[in-house]
N, C-alpha and C positions, 0 to 999 in steps of 0.2 A: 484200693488195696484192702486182705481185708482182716481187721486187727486180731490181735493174739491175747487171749489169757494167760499168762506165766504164772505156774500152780509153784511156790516151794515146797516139798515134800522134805518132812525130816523131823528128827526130834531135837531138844531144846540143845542149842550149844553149837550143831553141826553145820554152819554157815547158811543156814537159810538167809537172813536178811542181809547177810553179807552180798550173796548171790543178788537178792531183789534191789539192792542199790545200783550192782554191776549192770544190770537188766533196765532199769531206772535210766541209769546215763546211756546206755547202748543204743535204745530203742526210742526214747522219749518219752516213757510210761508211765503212767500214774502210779504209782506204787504204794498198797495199801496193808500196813505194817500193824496187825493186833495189838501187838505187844507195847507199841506208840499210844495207842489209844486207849488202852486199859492204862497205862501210867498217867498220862494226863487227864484221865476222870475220875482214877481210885489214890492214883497214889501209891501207898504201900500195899493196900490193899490187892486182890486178886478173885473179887467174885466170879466162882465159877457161872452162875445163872446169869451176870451182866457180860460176863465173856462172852456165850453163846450169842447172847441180843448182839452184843457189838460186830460177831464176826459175820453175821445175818444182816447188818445196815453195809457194811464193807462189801457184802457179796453183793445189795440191790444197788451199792454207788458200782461196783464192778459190769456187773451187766448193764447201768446207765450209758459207763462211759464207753464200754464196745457197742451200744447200738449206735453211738455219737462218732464211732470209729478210731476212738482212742485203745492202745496199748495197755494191759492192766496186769500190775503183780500181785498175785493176793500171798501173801505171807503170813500166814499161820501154822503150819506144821502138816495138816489134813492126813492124819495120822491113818484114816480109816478105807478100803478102800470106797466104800459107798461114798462115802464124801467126796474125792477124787471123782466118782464116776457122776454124782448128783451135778457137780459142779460143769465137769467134761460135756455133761446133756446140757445144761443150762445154755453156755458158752454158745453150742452146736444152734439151740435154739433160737439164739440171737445173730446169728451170723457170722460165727467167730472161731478161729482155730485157736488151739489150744496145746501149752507146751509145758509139759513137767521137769520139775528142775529137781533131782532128788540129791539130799544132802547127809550123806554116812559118814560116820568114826569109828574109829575104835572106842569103848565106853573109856579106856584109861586119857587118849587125848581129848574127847567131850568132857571127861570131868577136868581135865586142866583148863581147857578152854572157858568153861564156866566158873570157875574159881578164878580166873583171870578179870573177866567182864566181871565177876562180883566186886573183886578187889579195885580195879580201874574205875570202871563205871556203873557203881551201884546204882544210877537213879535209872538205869536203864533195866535192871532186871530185878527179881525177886530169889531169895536164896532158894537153892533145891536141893534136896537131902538125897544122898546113893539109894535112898529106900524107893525114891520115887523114880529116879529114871531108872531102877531094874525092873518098876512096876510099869511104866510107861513101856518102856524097850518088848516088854512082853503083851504089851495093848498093840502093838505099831503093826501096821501091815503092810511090809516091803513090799514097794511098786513092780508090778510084771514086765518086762521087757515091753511085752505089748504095749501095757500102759505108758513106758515112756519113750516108746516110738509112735508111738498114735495109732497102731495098728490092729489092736485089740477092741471090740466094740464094747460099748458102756452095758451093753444088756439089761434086763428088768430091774426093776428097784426093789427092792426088798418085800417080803410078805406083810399084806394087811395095806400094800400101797400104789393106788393105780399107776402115778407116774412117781418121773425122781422130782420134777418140781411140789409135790403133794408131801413126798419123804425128806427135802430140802429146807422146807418151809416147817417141818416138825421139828427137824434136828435143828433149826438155825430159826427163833420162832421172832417175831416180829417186835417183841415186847417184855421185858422181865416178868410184868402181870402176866402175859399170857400163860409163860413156861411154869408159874406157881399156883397158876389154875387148874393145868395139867396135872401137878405132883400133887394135889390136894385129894 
C-alpha cells in the first residue's frame, strides 16, 4: 500500500496539530509536530534560523519514513504555496501520495483559541501579538481547490531553480551554519 504525507496547512491557533494528532491515531502515523521540537530544544526561545534547520531535519525523517512505507504528518503551517508544492514533489518522488489538511478561522476565534492555549498550556506555545497574525494572515497563501484535491499539478519551482528539491533544500537548509553563510 502506498503511504501518505498529511501536509497541515494553516496559520497558528487553527487546529493544525489538533488535526495531526486525529491523523496520528487514524492512520498509524508518525507525526512530526515543529512546534514540539523547537520547545524542547529552545525553550522560550523561538529562533527563526533553528526553525527553518528543524523543519528541514523533520522533512528528511518525513521522506525516510515514506520510503520505509510509513504514514507521515508534517505539522507546521506551510504557509507558502511553493512550500506545499516543494514538499507535494518531494512526496511524488519517493513514492508517496500526498493529503492537505487545511486549517481556517475566523482571526476573532484564532485569537480566542490562542489566548486559551496561552492561558492553559503555556509550555506549549509562545505569545503572539494581533500585530503578527495580521502580518502573518497577509503572508499565507490559501490552498487551491486543486491543491487540496490533489488535482492540480506541482508545476516549476521558482526562478533561479532547476528542481523543487534544489528550491527545497534552500528554503529548508541542512544546518544553522549553512543559512548564516548564505545571509552573510
Amino acid at each position: 500500500m502506498q503511504p501518505t504525507l498529511f501536509l497541515t496547512v494553516g496559520l497558528p491557533g487553527t487546529g493544525k496539530t489538533t488535526a495531526a494528532r486525529r491523523i496520528e491515531v487514524e492512520r498509524g502515523a508518525l507525526r512530526l509536530t515543529k512546534d514540539e521540537w523547537v520547545k524542547a530544544l529552545y525553550g522560550l526561545a523561538n529562533p527563526p534560523s533553528a526553525t527553518d534547520v528543524i523543519e528541514g531535519r523533520l522533512i528528511a525523517i518525513a521522506l525516510r519514513a515514506l520510503q520505509l512505507g510509513v504514514d507521515v504528518v508534517l505539522d507546521f503551517g506551510l504557509w507558502s504555496r511553493d512550500e506545499r508544492s516543494a514538499l507535494r514533489q518531494a512526496a511524488a518522488d519517493v513514492g508517496a501520495a500526498v493529503e492537505l489538511r487545511y486549517c481556517a478561522l475566523s482571526p476573532e476565534e484564532q485569537r480566542r483559541r490562542l489566548d486559551r492555549r496561552e492561558a492553559e498550556e503555556p509550555h506549549t506555545t509562545w505569545p503572539i501579538s494581533d500585530e503578527e497574525l495580521a502580518t502573518w494572515a497577509a503572508a499565507f497563501d490559501v490552498p487551491t481547490p486543486g491543491e487540496l484535491d490533489g488535482t492540480e499539478s506541482v508545476g516549476e519551482p521558482p526562478a533561479g531553480f532547476a528542481t523543487w528539491d534544489g528550491w527545497r533544500q534552500d528554503r529548508w537548509p541542512p544546518a544553522v551554519a549553512d543559512r548564516s553563510q548564505q545571509i552573510s
